[in-house]
C-alpha positions in Angstrom: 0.0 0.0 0.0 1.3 3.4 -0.7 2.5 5.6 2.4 0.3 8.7 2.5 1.1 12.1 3.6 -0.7 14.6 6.1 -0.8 18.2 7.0 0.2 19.3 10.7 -2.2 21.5 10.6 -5.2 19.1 9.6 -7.2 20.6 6.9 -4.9 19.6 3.8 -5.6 16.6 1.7 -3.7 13.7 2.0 -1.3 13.1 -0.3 1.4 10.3 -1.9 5.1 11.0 -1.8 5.6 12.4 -5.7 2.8 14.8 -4.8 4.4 15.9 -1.2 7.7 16.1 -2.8 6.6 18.5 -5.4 4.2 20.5 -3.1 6.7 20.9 -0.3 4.1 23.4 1.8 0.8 21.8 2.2 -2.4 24.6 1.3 -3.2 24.6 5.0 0.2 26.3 5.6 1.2 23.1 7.5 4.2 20.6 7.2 3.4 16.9 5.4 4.4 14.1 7.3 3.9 10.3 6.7 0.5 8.7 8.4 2.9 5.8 9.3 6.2 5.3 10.5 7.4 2.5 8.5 10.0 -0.6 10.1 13.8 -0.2 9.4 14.3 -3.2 7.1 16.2 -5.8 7.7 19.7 -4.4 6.7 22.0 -7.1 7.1 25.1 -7.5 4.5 24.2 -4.0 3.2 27.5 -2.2 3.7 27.7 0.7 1.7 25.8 4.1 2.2 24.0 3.9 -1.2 22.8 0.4 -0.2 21.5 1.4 3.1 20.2 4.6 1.8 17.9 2.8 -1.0 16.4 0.4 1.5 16.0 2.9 4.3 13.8 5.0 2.0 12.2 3.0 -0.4 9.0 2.2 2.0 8.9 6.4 2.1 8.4 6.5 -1.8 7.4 3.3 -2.9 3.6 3.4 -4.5 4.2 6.7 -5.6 7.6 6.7 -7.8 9.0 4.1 -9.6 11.9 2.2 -7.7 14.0 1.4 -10.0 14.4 4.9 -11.3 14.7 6.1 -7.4 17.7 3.6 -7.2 19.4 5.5 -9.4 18.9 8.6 -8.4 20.4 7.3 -5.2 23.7 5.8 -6.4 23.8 9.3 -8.9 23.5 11.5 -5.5 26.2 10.0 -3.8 28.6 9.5 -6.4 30.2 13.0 -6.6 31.0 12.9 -2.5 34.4 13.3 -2.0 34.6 9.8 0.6 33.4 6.6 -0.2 31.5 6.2 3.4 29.7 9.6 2.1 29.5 10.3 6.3 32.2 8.7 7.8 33.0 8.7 11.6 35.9 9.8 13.4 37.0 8.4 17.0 37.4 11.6 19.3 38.2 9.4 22.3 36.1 8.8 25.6 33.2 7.4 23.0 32.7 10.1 21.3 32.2 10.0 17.1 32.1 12.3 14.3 30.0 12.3 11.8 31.3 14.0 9.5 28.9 15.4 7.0 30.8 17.7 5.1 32.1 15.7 1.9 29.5 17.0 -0.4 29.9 19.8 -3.4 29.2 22.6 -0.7 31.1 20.8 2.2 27.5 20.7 4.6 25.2 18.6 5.2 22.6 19.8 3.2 24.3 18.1 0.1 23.1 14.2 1.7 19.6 15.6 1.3 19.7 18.0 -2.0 21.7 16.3 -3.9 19.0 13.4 -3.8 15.8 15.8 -3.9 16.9 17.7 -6.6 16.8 14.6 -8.6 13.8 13.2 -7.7 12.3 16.7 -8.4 14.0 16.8 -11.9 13.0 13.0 -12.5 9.1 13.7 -11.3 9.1 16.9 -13.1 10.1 15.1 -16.6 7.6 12.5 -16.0 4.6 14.7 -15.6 5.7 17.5 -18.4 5.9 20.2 -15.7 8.2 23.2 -14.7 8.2 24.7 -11.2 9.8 27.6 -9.1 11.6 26.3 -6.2 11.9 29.2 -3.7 13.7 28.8 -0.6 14.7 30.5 2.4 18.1 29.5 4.1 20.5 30.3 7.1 23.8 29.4 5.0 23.8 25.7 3.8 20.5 25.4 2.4 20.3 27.8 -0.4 23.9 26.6 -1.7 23.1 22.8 -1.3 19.7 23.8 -3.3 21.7 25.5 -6.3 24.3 23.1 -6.5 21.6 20.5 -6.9 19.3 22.0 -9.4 21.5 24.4 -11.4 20.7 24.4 -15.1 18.2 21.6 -14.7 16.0 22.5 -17.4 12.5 22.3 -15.4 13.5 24.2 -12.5 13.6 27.8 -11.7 15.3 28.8 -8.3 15.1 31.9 -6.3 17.1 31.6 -2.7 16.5 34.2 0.0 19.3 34.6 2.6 19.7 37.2 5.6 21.9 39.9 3.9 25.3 40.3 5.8 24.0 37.3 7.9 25.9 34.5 6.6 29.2 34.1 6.2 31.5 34.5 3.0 32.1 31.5 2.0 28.3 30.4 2.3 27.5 33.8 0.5 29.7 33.1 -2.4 28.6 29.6 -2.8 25.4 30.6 -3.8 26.2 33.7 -5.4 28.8 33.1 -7.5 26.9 30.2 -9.6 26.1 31.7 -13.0 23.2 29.6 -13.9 20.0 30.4 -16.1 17.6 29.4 -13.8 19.0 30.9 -10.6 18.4 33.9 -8.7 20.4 34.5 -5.3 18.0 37.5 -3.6 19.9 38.8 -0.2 16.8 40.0 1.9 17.3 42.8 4.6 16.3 41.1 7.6 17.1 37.7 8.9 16.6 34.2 8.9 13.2 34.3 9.9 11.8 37.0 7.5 13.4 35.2 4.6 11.4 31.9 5.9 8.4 33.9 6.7 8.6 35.4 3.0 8.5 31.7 1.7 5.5 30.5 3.8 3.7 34.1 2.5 4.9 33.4 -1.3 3.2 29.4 -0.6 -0.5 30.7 1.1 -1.4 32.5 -1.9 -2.9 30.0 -4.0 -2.8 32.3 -7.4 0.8 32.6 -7.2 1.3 29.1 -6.0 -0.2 28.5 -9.4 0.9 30.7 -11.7 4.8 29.9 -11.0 4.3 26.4 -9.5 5.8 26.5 -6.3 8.2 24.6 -4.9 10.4 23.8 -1.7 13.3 22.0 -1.6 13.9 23.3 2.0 12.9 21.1 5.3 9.7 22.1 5.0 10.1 19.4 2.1 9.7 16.0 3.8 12.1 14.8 0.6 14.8 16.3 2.7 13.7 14.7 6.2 13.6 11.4 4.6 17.1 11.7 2.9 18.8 13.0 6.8 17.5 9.3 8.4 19.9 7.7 6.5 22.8 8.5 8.2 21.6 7.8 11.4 21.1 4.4 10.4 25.0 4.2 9.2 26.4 5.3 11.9 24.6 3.3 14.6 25.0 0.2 11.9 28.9 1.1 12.3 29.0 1.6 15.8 26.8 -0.8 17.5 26.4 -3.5 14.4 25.1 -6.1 16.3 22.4 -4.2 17.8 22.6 -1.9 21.5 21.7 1.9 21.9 23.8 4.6 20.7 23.2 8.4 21.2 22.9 11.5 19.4 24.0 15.1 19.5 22.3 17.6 16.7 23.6 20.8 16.7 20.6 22.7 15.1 18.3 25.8 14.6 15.5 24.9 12.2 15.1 21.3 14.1 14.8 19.0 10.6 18.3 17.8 11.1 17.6 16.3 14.6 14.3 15.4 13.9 15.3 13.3 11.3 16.9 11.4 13.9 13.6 10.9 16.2 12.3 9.6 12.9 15.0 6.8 12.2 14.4 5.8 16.1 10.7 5.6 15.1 11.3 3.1 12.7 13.3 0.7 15.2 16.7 2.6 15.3 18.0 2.1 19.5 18.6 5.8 20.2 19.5 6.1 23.7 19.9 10.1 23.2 18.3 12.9 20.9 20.5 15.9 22.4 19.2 19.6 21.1 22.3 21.8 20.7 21.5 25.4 20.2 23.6 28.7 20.0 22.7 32.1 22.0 19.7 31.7 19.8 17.9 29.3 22.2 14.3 29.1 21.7 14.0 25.4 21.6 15.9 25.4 24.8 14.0 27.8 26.7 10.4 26.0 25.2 11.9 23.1 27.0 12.8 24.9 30.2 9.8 27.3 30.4 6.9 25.1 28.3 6.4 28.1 25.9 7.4 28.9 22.3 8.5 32.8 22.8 10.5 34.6 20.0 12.8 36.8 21.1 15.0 38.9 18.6 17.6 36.7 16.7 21.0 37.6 17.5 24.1 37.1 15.0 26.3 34.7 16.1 29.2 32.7 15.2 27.2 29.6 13.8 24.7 31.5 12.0 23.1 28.6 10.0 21.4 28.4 13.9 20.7 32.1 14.4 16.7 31.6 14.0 13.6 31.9 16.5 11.0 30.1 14.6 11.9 26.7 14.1 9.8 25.0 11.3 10.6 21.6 11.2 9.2 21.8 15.3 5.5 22.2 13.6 6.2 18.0 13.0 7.4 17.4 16.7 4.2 19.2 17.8 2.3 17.7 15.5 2.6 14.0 16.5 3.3 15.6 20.7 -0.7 16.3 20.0 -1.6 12.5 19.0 -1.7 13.8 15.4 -4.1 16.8 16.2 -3.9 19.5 13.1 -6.4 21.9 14.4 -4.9 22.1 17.8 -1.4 22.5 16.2 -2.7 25.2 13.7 -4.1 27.4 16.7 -1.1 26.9 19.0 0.8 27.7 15.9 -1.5 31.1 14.8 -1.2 32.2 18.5 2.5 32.2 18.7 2.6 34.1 14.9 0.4 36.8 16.7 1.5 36.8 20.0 5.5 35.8 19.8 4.5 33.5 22.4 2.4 30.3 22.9 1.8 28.1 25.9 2.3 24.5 24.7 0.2 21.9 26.1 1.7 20.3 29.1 0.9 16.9 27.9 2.8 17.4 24.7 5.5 18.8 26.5 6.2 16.2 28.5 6.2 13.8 25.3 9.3 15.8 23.9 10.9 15.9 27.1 11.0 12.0 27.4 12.3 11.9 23.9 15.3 14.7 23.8 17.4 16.5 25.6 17.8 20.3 25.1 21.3 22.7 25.9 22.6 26.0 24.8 26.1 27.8 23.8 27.1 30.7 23.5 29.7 32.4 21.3 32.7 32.6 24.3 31.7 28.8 25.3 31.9 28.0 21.3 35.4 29.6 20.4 36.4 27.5 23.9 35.2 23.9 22.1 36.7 24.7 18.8 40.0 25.6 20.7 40.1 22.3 22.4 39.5 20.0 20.0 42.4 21.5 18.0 44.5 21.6 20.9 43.9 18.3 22.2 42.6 16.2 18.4 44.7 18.4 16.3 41.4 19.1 14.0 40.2 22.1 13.1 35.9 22.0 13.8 33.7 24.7 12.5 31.4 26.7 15.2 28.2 24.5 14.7 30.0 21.5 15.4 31.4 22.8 18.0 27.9 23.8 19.9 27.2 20.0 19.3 30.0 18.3 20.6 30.2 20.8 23.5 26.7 20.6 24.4 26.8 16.5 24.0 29.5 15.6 25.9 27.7 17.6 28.7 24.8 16.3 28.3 25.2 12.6 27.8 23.8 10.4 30.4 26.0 7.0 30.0 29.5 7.4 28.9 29.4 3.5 27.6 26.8 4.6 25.1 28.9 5.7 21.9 27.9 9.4 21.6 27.8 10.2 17.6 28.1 14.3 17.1 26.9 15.4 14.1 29.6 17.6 12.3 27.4 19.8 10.0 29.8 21.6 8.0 33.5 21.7 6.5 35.9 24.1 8.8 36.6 26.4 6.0 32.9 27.5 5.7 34.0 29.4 8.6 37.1 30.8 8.4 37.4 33.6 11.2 35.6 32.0 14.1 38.2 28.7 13.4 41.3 31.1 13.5 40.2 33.0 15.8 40.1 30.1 18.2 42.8 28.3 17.2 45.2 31.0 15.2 45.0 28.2 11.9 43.2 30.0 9.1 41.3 27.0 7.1 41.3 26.4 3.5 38.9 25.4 1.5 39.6 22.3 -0.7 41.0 22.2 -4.1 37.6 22.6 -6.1 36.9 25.5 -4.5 40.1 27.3 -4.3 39.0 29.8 -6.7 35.3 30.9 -5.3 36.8 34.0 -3.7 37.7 35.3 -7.2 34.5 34.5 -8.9 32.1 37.4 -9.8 29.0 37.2 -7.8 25.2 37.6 -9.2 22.9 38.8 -6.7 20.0 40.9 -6.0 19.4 42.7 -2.7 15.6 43.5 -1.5 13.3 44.7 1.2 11.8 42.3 3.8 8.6 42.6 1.5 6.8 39.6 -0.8 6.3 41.7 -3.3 10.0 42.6 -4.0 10.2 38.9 -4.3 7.5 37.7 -6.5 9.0 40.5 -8.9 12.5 38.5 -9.1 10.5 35.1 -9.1 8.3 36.5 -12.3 11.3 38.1 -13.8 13.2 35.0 -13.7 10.4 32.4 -15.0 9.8 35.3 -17.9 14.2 34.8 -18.7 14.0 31.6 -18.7 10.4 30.3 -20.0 
């Protein structure tokens, strides 16, 4: 039977994967999750990530696409990563693993994720004659990860919205120095949040969703959920392959990285651990600590792929916190977008406090972690891995439970924080050597939906 799809917030129609993956934000406003949690398969003498990745996901999708065409868009993802393991893990002593995520075209972990979406998208898109604008917002990794992907794929038109000033060089020029037909960079003045709140604005206006047929390849797309499971599954397959718990620490702002993690321990993965790691930018920390989503003003930080106060991918966690209840989510939901702040049920929180564990960083406490693992491990760790590991080794309950840290991006991402803890400036690999002397193609906007539907038109009329 085919897996179906369903709004959080209740009052979407249900729909099959192909039509989730090319919806991405359901009409309701809400987030499309799978109606059931499907059983890890049996994975034994599957070795390899591409292996483990097709039967991982194939229960998500299968019904809806056609399987054998999904394995190759698997195998075609991987194949330009720059390790064989695509994640591999590195011992850090005491029990404590990297995974390191970084081995993709734009060295973060968006690439696991994109680099398969953007193919199924292009492969679902051929099939059903159709073209669509993908618009997306992103805090650094996501709108490079999304370009990379779906550059000059010939049924695809791409705007990305990023926080002007509020992402870091090398993330900037990774976006903005790809000179592609069907991609528009568009640096919003705001942050984080107004660029995602532009997207969710651009997708409840059903006229413009169907005049430019809209798009996400952002985690509000479950497509990129699905793909992060994966590597859960690999590294407790490596670390524990005979079965036993192993734990978890996310560093995270939008919450679709570690939530894809509560998901593989859904289907049967033994997660002892789900540790929240956030910077100064702490909502999901203080909702833990106070039972209330409250936005406060988003501070820049040194790991600003996590400086955000509304956390979309949380809508899901909510979601099934509330037995599955879509209205209740959607007024919790339109209260906090009113108010800033929303009283979550107590009942629900106490479902997500049973299932992670929440901790915060700050800048100071960041520099700190990145200085020590160079000084002690001799590597050189980037500021978001650095909230993780710090926050996880702090948090961890039992020391004989291997502890994997997710390492979400390559060092040289993020050049001054590293140097400034260590003194080592890093450098980005070969293939990139030249992005600093690339001309850049951007556009720079008002926090306003109606600056962005003009670059959205203007770029379906070039390349129609």
């Amino acid at each position: 039977m085919t897996l179906r799809y369903a709004s959080t917030r209740g009052a979407a129609p249900e729909l099959d994967f192909a039509d989730v993956l090319m919806t991405g934000l359901a009409t309701d406003g809400g987030l499309y999750c799978p109606t059931e949690v499907p059983s890890l398969p049996d994975l034994d003498g599957l070795d390899d990530y591409v292996s483990i990745a097709r039967a991982v996901m194939a229960p998500f999708v299968d019904g809806a696409v056609e399987l054998e065409g999904f394995a190759e868009d698997v195998a075609a993802a991987y194949a330009s990563f720059r390790h064989p393991d695509v994640a591999p893990l590195t011992d850090l002593g005491d029990n404590v693993h990297l995974l390191d995520l970084s081995w993709g075209p734009t060295l973060a972990f968006k690439d696991i994720a994109l680099q398969l979406v953007g193919r199924l998208l292009d492969r679902e898109l051929a099939r059903r004659g159709d073209r669509v604008t993908v618009i997306g917002a992103t805090s650094g990794d996501t709108g490079s990860a999304a370009i990379e992907a779906l550059a000059d794929r010939s049924g695809v038109d791409v705007v990305i919205l990023h926080p002007e000033g509020r992402v870091s060089e090398v993330q900037r020029r990774q976006m903005t120095t790809v000179d592609a037909p069907n991609i528009r960079n568009v640096a919003v003045r705001g942050n984080f949040d107004d660029c995602q709140d532009l997207v969710k604005a651009a997708f409840a206006d059903p006229s413009l969703r169907d005049e430019l047929g809209l798009a996400a390849v952002n985690s509000i797309n479950w497509g990129r959920v699905m793909a992060q499971i994966v590597y859960y599954v690999t590294a407790a397959k490596a670390l524990a392959p005979d079965g036993g718990p192993v734990s978890f620490a996310v560093p995270t702002g939008n919450f679709g990285n570690v939530l894809a993690g509560w998901y593989a321990k859904r289907m049967g993965l033994e997660v002892d651990q789900l540790i929240v790691a956030s910077n100064r930018n702490d909502v999901l920390t203080r909702c833990m600590e106070t039972g209330a989503l409250d936005a406060e003003a988003v501070v820049p930080s040194l790991s600003p792929s996590m400086d955000i106060q509304v956390s979309s991918n949380f809508e899901r966690l909510l979601w099934e916190s509330a037995d599955r209840d879509g209205a209740a989510v959607a007024e919790l939901l339109t209260t906090f977008r009113a108010d800033g702040r929303a009283e979550v049920p107590a009942g629900w929180m106490t479902r997500i406090g049973a299932e992670f564990d929440f901790g915060r960083l700050d800048d100071d406490g960041t520099l700190a972690e990145i200085a020590r693992v160079h000084d002690e491990l001799d590597l050189l760790i980037e500021p978001h891995t650095a909230v993780g590991l710090e926050v996880g080794r702090r948090l961890r309950r039992d020391p004989a439970v291997p502890l994997v840290v997710l390492g979400t991006a390559h060092a040289a991402k993020f050049p001054d924080a590293v140097e400034q803890a260590t003194g080592v400036r890093p450098e980005l690999p070969a293939f990139l050597s030249e992005l600093h002397d690339r001309p850049e193609y951007v556009t720079t906007v008002e926090n306003d939906l109606g600056a962005v539907v003009e670059e959205m038109r203007a770029l379906r009329g070039h390349t129609a």
